[in-house]
MARMARFI-457866 format. One record per residue (C-alpha): residue number from 1; x, y, z; residue in three letters. Coordinates in nm, 2 decimals, always signed. Example, Ala and Ser with C-alpha at 12.3 -4.5 7.8 and 13.67 -1.06 7.14 Angstrom:
<recs>
1|+1.23|-0.45|+0.78|ALA
2|+1.37|-0.11|+0.71|SER
</recs>
This chain:
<recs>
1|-4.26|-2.54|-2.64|UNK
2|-3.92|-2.70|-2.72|UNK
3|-3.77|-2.94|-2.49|UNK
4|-3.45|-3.04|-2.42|UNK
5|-3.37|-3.37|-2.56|UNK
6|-3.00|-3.44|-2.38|UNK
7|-3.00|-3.69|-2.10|UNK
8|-3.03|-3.52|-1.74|UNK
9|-2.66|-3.64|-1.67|UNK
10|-2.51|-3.44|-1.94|UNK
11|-2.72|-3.12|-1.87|UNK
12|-2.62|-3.14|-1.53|UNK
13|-2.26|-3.18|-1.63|UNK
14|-2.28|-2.87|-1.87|UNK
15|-2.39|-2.71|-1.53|UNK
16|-2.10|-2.83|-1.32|UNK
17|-1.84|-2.72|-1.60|UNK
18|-2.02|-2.37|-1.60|UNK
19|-2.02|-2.28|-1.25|UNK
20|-1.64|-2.42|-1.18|UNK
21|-1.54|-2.18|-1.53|UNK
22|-1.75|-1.89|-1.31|UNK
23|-1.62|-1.94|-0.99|UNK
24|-1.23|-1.98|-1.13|UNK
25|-1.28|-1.66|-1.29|UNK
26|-1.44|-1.49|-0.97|UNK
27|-1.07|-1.65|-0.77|UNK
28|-0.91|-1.49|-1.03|UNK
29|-1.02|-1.14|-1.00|UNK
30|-0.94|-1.16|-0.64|UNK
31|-0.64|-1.26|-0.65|UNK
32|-0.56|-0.96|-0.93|UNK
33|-0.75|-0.73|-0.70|UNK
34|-0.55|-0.82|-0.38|UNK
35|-0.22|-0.83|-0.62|UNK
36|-0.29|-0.50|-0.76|UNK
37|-0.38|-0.38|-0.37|UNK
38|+0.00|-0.48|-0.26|UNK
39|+0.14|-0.31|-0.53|UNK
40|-0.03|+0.01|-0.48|UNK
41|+0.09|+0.00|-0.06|UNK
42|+0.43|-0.07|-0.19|UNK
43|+0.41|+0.18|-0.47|UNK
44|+0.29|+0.46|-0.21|UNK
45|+0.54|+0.35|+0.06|UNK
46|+0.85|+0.21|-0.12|UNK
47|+1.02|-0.14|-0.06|UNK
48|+1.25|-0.01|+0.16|UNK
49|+1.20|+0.06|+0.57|UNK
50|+0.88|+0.14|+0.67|UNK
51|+0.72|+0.22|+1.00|UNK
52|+0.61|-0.03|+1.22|UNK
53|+0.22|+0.07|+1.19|UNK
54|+0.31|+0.01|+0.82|UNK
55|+0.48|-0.31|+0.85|UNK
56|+0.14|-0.47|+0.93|UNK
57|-0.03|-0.31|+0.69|UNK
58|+0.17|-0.43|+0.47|UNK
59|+0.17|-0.82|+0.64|UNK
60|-0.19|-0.78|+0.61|UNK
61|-0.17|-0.70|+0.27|UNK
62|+0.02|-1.00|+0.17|UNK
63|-0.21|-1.25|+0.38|UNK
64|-0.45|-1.13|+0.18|UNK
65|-0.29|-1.19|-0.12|UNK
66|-0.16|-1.55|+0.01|UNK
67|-0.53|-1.62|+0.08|UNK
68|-0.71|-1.52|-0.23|UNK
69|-0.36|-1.70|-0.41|UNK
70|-0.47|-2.05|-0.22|UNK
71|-0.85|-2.01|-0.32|UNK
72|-0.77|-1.98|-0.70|UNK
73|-0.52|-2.28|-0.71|UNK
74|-0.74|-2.49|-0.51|UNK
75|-1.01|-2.44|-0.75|UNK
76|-0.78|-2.45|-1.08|UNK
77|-0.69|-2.83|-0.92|UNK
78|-1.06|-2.89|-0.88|UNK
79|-1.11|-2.79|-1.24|UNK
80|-0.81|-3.01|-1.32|UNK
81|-0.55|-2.78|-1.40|UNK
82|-0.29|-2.89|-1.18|UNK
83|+0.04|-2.69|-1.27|UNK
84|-0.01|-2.35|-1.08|UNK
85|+0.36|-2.21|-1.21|UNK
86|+0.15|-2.07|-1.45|UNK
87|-0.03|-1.86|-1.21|UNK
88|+0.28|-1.77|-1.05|UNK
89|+0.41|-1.62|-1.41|UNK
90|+0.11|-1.51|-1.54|UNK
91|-0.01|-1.30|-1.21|UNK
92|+0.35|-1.21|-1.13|UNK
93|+0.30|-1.35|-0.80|UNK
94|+0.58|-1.23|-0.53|UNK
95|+0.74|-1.49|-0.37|UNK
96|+0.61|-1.36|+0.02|UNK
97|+0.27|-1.41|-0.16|UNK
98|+0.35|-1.74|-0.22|UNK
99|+0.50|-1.84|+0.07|UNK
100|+0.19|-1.74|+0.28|UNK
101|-0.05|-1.94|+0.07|UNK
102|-0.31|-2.14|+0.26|UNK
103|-0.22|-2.00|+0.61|UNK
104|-0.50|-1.89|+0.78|UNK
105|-0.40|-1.60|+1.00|UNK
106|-0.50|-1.66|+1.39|UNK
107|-0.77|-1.47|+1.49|UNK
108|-0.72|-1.20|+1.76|UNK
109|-0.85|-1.26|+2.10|UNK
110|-1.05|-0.99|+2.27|UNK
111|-0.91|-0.89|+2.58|UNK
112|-1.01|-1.05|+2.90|UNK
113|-1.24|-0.82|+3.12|UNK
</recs>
């Protein structure tokens, strides 16, 4: 039976530094899958005018992107990684994208009976 001769403190730091690489990597993926979810809308659609129905589509697409954007900074900056322009490059983030970051859209209220 082996046993693990490292103090507690720095196996439970090898844990902390495992789970933040794990859950920057989930952010990650969800922010390429909500990227890659715009693109396809706007690659089915075009940039140019679309119908109204569309047009929230669309918004809805980009919150979602925004969202899953915020998430991934925030935890880069818990990991210590502080410069997100390399993100913004990296991910080819559009600038809507990033200009929605962090804003929670309001939820809708049911209608009054």
């Amino acid at each position: 039976m082996s046993r693990d001769l490292r103090p507690p403190v720095d196996i439970l730091h090898y844990e902390i530094v495992q789970e933040q690489a794990s859950a920057l990597g989930r952010m990650g993926r969800r922010l390429e899958q909500a990227l890659a979810r715009l693109r396809e809308f706007d690659a089915a659609h075009g940039t140019t005018e679309i119908a109204a129905s569309m047009q929230q589509a669309r918004r809805k697409l980009v919150m979602e992107a925004g969202q899953a954007l915020w998430m991934f900074v925030v935890q880069r900056e818990a990991s210590g990684l502080r410069d997100s322009r390399h993100i913004m490059r990296t991910y080819n983030v559009p600038t809507e994208v990033q200009l929605c970051m962090g804003l929670v859209p309001t939820p809708s209220k049911p209608p009054r009976s």
